[in-house]
N, C-alpha and C positions, 0 to 999 in steps of 0.2 A: 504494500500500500504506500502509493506517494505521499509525499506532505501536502494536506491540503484537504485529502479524502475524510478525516477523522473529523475535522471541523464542521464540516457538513452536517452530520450528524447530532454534534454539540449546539448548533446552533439553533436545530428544529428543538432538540430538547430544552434549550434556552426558554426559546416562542411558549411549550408548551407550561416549563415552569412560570413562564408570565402569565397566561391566560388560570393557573390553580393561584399567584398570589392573587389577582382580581377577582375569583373567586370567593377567596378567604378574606378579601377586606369587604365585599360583598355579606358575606355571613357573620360579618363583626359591628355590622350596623342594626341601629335600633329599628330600621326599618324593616329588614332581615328576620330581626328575632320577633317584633311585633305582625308576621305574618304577613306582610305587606310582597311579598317575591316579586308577586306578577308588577308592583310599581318600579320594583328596580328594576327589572329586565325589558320593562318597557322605556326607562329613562335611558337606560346604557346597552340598547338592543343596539347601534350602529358598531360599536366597539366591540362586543360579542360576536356580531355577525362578520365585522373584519377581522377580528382576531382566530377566527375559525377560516375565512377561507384563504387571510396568507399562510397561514401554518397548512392547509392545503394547496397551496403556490408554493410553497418551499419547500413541502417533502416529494411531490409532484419533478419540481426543478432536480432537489438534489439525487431523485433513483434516474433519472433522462441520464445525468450527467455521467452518475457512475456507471448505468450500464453500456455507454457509448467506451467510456473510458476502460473498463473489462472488457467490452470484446476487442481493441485493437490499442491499446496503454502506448504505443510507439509514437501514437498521433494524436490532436483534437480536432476532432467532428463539433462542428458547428452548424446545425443544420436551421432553415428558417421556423419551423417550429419551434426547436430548442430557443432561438434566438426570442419570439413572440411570445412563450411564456418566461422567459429571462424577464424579458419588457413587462407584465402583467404583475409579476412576483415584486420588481421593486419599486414600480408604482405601488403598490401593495403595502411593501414596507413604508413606503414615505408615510401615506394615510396611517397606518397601523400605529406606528412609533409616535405621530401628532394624536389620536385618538385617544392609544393606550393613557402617556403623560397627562391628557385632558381629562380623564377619568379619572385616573389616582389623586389628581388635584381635585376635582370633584367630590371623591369620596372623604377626604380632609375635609369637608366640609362640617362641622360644628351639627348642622341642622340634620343631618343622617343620625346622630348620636341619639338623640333624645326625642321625646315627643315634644312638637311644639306646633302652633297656629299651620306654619308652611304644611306638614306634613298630613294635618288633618284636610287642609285645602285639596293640597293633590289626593289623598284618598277618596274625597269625595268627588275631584273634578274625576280621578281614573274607575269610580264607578258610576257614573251619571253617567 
């Protein structure tokens, strides 16, 4: 295995250990424990559903690569495929990286913690 191949791999498990800490700062909020799910997953549904399909852009990317790269290791293949989801996966990441940080700073927020006036508002606007 060249240098190179092993990161591949560390890096989806990266992605996925991101998307278990959002997870768990998710099930550390009062909104969380006060049963409220369906309002956080409807606040932070854009970040969820990009963070599920770059970590699908980049496990996607990284078996294209390796298996171009096992069957002929002498050369790289670069095919427009390959090239068009390269494209797709760090568009992906740009979004993903500005989302993720936009959420964690979101989730700092004071008003997840506790019950207060906000939270009754969105419960009642997210069941009306």
């Amino acid at each position: 295995m060249e240098a190179g191949h092993g990161g591949r791999g560390i890096q989806d498990i990266a992605i996925l250990f991101n998307v278990i800490i959002i997870f768990l700062m998710f099930f550390n909020t009062f909104v969380f424990q006060a049963g409220l799910v369906n309002l956080l997953f409807h606040k932070f549904k854009g970040t969820i559903l990009l963070s599920a399909a770059y970590l699908a852009l980049s496990i996607s990317f990284h078996i294209w690569i390796m298996n171009l790269r096992w069957r002929d290791s002498s050369r790289f293949i670069w095919t427009e495929g390959l090239q068009t989801l390269f494209v797709f996966q760090r568009l992906a990441a740009v979004l993903y990286c500005y989302f993720y940080k936009r959420t964690a700073v979101h989730l700092g927020d004071p008003l997840f913690y506790q019950d207060s006036l906000w939270l009754r508002k969105e419960f009642a606007h997210f069941r009306g």
